[in-house]
N, CA and C of each residue as an Amber inpcrd file, in Angstrom:
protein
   195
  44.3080000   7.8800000 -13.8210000  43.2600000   8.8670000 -13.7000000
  42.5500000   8.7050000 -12.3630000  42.3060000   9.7630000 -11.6510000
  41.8620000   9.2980000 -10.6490000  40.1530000  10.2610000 -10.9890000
  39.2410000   9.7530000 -10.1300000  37.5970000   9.9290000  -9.7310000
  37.6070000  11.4460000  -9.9850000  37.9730000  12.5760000  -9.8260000
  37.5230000  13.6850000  -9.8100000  38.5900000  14.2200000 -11.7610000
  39.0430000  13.4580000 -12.1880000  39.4090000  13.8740000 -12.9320000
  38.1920000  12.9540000 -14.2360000  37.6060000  12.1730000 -13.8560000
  36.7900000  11.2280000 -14.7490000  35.5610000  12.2800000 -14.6370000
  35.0400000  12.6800000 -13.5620000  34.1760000  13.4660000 -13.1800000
  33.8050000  14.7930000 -14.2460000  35.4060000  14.8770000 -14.2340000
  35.5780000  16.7820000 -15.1840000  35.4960000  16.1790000 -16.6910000
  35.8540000  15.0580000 -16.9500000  35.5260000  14.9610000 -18.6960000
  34.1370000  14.5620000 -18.8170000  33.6150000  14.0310000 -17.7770000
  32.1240000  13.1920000 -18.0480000  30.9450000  14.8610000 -18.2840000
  31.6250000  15.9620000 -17.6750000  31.0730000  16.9410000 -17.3640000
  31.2340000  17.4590000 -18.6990000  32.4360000  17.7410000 -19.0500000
  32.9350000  18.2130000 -20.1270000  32.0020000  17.9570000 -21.5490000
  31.8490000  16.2610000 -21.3830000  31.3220000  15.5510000 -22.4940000
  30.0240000  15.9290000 -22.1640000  29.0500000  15.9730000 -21.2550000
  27.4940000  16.0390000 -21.2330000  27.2670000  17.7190000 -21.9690000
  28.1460000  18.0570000 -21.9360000  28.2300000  20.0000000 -21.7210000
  28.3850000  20.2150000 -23.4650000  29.4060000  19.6870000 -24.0520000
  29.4290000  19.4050000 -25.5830000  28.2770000  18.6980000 -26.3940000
  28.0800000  17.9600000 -25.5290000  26.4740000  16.9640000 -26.1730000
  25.3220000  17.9830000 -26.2660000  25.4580000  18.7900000 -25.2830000
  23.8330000  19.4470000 -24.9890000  24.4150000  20.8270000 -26.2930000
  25.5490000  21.6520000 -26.2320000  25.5670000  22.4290000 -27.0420000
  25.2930000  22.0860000 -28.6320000  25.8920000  20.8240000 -28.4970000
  25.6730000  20.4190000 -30.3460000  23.8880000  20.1180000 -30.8970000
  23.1370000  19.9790000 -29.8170000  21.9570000  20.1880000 -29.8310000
  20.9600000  21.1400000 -29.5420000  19.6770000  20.8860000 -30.5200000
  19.3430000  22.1610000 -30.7490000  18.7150000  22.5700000 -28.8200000
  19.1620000  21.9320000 -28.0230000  18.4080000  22.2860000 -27.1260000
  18.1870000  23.5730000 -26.4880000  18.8910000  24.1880000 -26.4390000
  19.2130000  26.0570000 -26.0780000  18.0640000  26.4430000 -26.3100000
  17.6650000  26.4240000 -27.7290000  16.6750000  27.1060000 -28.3120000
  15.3520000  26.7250000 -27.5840000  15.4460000  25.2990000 -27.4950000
  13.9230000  24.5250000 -27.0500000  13.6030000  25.6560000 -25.5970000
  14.9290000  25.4440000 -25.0350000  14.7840000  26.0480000 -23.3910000
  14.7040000  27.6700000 -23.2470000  14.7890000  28.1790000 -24.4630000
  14.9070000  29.8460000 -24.4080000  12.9510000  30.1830000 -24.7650000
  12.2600000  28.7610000 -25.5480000  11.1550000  28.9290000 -25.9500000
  10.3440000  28.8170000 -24.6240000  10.5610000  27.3000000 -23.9390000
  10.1240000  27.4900000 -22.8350000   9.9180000  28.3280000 -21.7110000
  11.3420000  29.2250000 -21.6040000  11.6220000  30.1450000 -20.3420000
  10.6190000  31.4320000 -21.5820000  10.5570000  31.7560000 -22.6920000
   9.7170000  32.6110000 -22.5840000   8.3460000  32.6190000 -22.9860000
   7.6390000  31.2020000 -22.6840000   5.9930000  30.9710000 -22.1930000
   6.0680000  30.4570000 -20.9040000   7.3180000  30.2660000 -20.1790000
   7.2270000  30.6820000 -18.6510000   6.7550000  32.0100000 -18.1590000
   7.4930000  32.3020000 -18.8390000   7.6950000  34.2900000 -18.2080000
   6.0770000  34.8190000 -18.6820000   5.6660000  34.5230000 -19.9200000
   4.4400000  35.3920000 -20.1660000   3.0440000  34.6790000 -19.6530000
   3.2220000  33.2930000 -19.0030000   1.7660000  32.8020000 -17.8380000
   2.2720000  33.4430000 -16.9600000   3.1460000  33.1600000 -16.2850000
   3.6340000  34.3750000 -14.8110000   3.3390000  36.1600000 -14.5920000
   3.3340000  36.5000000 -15.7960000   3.3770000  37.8370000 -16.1340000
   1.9380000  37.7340000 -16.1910000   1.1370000  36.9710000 -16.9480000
  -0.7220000  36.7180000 -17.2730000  -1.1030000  36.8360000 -15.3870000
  -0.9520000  35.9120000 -15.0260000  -1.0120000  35.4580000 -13.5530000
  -0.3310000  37.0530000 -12.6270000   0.3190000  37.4540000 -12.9210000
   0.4280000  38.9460000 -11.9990000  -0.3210000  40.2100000 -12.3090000
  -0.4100000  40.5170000 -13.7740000  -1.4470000  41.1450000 -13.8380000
  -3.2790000  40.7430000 -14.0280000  -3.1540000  39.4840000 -13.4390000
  -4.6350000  39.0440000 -13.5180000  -5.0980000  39.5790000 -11.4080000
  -4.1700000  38.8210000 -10.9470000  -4.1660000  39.2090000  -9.5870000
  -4.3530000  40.6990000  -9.0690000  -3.6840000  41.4780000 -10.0390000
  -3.1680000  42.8330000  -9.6100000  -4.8870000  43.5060000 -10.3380000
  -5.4780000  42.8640000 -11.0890000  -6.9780000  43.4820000 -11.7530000
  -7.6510000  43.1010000 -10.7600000  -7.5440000  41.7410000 -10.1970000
  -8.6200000  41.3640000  -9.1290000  -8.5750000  42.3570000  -7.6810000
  -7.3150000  42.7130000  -7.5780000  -7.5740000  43.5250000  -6.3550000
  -7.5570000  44.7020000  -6.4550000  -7.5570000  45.2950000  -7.5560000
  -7.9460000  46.5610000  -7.8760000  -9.6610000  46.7730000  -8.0140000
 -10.0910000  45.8810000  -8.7250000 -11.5750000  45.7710000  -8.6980000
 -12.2520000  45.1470000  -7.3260000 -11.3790000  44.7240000  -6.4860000
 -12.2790000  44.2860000  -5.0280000 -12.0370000  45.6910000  -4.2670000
 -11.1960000  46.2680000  -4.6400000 -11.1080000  47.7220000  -3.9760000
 -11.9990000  48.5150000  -4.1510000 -12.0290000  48.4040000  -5.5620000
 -13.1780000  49.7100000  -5.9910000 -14.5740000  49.4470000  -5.1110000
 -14.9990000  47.9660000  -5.4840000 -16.0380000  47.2590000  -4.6220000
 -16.3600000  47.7150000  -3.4640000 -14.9770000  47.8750000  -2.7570000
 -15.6200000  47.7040000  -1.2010000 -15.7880000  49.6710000  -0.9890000
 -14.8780000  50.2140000  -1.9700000 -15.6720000  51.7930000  -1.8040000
 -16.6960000  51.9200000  -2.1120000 -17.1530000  51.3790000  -2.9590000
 -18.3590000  51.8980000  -3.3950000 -19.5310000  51.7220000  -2.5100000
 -18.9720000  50.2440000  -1.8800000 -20.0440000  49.8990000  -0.9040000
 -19.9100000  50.6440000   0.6750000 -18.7630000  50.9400000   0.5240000
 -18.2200000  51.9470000   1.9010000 -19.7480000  53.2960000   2.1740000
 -19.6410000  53.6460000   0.3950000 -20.5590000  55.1270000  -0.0650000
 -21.8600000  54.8470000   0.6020000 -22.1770000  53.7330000  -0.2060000
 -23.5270000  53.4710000   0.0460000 -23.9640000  53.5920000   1.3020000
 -22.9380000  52.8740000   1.9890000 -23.4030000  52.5470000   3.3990000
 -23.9220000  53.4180000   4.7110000 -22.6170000  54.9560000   3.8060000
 -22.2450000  56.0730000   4.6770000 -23.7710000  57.1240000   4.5090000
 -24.7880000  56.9690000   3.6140000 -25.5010000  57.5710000   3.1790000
 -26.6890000  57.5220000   3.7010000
């Protein structure tokens, strides 16, 4: 046996280990309370600069008056 063929079963074997465990699931839970702080965090940003906008018109009004 040579090094790149020890390589492909060691791969083989880590790859069978992780499927026979429940881990998939753990990582499908994680990736989706990844996705919904990221998603919190873009529309929190996207309120803040919508409301610093309005802000600075309003104060634009005032000013013009």
């Amino acid at each position: 046996m040579d090094q790149c063929s020890i390589r492909v079963y060691a791969l083989n074997t880590i790859t069978l280990i992780m499927s026979l465990t429940n881990l998939e699931a753990k990582l499908k839970i994680l990736l989706l309370i990844i996705s919904i702080v990221y998603t919190s965090m873009k529309i929190y940003d996207w309120l803040i600069i919508k409301l610093k906008g309005k802000n600075a018109d309003n104060s634009k009004e005032i000013t013009q008056d």
